[in-house]
Every structure is written in C-alpha cells, then in structure tokens.
C-alpha angles and dihedrals in degrees: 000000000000118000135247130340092350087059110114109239084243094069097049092052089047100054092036082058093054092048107049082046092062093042084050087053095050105052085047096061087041083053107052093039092051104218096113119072087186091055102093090053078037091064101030093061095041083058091049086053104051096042087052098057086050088057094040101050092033098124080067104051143068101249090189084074101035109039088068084053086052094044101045085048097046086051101046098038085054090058095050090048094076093064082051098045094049093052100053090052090055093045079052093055093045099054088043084065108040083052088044116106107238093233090065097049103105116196131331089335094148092038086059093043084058101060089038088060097040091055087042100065085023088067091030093059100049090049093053089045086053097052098039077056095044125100099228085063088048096040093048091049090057095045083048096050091052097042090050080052108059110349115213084239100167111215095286092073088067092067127097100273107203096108105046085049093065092036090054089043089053086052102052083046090060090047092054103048099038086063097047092051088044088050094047090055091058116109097198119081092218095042086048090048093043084051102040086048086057087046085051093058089050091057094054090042085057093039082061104035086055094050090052087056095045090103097057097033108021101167100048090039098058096042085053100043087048087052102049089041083062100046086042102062092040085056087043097059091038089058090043081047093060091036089054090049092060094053094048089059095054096046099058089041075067094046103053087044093062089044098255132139119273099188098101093051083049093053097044080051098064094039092057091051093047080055102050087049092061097040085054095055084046089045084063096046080060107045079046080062100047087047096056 
C-alpha cells in the first residue's frame, strides 16, 4: 500500500476494512468470555466503522456485495444496542441519586432503582447472549471476514484518491449539518429529539469517515473527526437525556400505582429536561463550528 495522499482510495478502505475486523473479532471474543465490561461498545463501534467506510467509499465498490455487509451489521448491532441503551440509562439514574441530597429523596427510591437495575441487565444480557446465538451474527461475521479480505473495490478505487476523499468528506459535512439544522426548525419536542438523534448518527458517520482518511488528508481529517466527536457526544447525551425522561415517567407511573411518592422521579424529570436543553444549545455551537 502506498502511504499518505498518494494512497488510491482503494488501499485506505481496504486497510480500514482489516482493522476494524480485527477489532470486531476481538470484542467478540472479550464479549463472550466476559471479562471486558467495554466489549459490547467495543464491538458496536467496530461495526459502525466498518459499515461507514462502506458507505463512504461506496462509488468504489460492488454494492451488490457490500449492502448485504451493511445490512446484516446494522440489524444485528441494533440488536445488541438494547442491551446498550438500557445500561446507560441505569448508570443515569444511578449517578441522579448518589448527587441527590438525601432530604429530597422521597420514598424507596434506591430500593426501586435496584430493581430497576437488576431487570435492566437482567433483560440486556439475555438479549446479547441471543444475538451472539443467532444465525444473522454469525452470518454477518462470515460475510465480514470474506469482504476485509478481498473487497469487491471496481477500477475507480486504483486512482489517487485525494481528491474523492475531500469530495466524499464534503459530502458527510453537508449531511450532518443539513440535519441539525432540519432538527433545530421542529416545533415538537419529540419530533426535535427523533431529528437531532439522526443528526447524532451523522456525526458519527462523519467522525469515521474522517479517521479512515487521516492517512491521505491528515490535517482536514482530524480537524473534522475532533469536530464531529464533539458534536457527537453532545447528540449523544441529549438522546440518553430524553431516554432518561421516558423512564422516568414510567417510573414514577409505578410509583403512584403502589401508593409511593413520585416526587423524586419528577424532579429528576425536569432536571433532565433542563439538561437536554442545555446539550441541544451546546449541540448548535457545535454544528456553527462544523460549518465554519
């Protein structure tokens, strides 16, 4: 492979492909063996990053090989994301009580967290332990495993690639602006946080499409992929914020019905939204900054 901004397109797909399967493998192995409590996220990302250099690089490849890749990852990492989901709202909740002054803890609020907590990982686990079983992971690994390989690239993906690799970056900026600034002009609060968590995931897509061009545009990449990180996590508590909402909600719904006090899951409600709104101002600080 030749290095740097004289690299064909071609060469930094194909060695973006090789390292995030390995990382896939892996975090597989960490998963299943239990001894990683960062292997689930491990394995998620490695999956995002492999299905957004497909996307990325896609003029240069046969999608007839590689849509079915991106497909059978997007399914079964979306499976696995429950699990992930349910355990960054518990680890929420948890930090909501241990900052929350003990005067203003109304009722069994810890006993029901627990349990909370408890059903939570209970449910997750089961669901990681069914997809890791199921024929589609399996099936998605293997297809991984050939297209790393020896990815179906056509004859485009011989040519210097300096310039498709700006054009496409240019591309995955646009994206993400243009849904953040779709999200921001929604009215609805549900409608805003379904939109901005699409923004999120462009961001992301952007963050890994920029660290798979480092080695042909260092510069631009990095500024990019530092960018969209940071737009990214500010998306990405806004979305837990709103998730955490819901199951507050919910929570204190439980809580009425056994004849307990709700005030503390109210409280954590408003909080929470008084939190989001601040994650989303901070959210358009940071699209103003992509933009530039």
């Amino acid at each position: 492979m030749r290095d740097g901004a004289d690299a064909p397109a071609g060469d930094l797909l194909r060695q973006r492909l090789r390292e995030q399967r390995d990382r896939v493998e892996a975090a597989d192995a960490a998963l299943r063996a239990g001894d990683d409590p960062e292997a689930l996220h491990d394995l998620r990302v490695a999956m995002r990053r492999v299905r957004t250099a497909l996307a990325t690089f896609r003029p240069l490849l046969d999608r007839s090989v590689t849509e079915p890749l991106r497909d059978e990852l997007r399914h079964v990492s979306g499976e696995l994301g429950r699990a992930r989901d349910h355990e960054v709202v518990v680890e929420r909740l948890e930090a909501l009580l241990a900052d929350e002054p003990e005067a203003l803890v109304r009722g069994p609020v810890a006993e029901r967290l627990a349990s909370l907590t408890r059903t939570a990982r209970s449910e997750g686990g089961a669901e990681v332990e069914a997809t890791l079983a199921g024929t589609r992971y399996a099936a998605a690994l293997t297809l991984l495993g050939v297209v790393a390989d020896d990815p179906p690239l056509t004859d485009a993906a011989t040519r210097p690639g300096r310039r498709f690799e700006k054009r496409r970056l240019a591309r995955e900026v646009a994206r993400v602006v243009e849904r953040s600034d779709a999200a921001v002009a929604l009215g609805d609060e549900h409608a805003r946080g379904e939109a901005l968590h699409d923004a999120r995931k462009a961001a992301k897509r952007l963050r890994y499409a920029a660290e798979a061009m480092t080695p042909a545009l260092p510069t631009r990449s990095r500024r990019l992929a530092r960018r969209a990180t940071a737009l990214q996590q500010r998306l990405g508590d806004h979305h837990d914020a709103l998730v955490t909402r819901d199951v507050l909600l919910a929570t204190a719904a439980e809580a009425d019905a056994a004849g307990e006090p709700s005030f503390t899951y109210g409280r954590w409600h408003a909080l929470e939204g008084v939190r989001a709104a601040d994650l989303e101002a901070q959210a358009r600080d940071e699209v103003d900054r992509l933009r530039g």
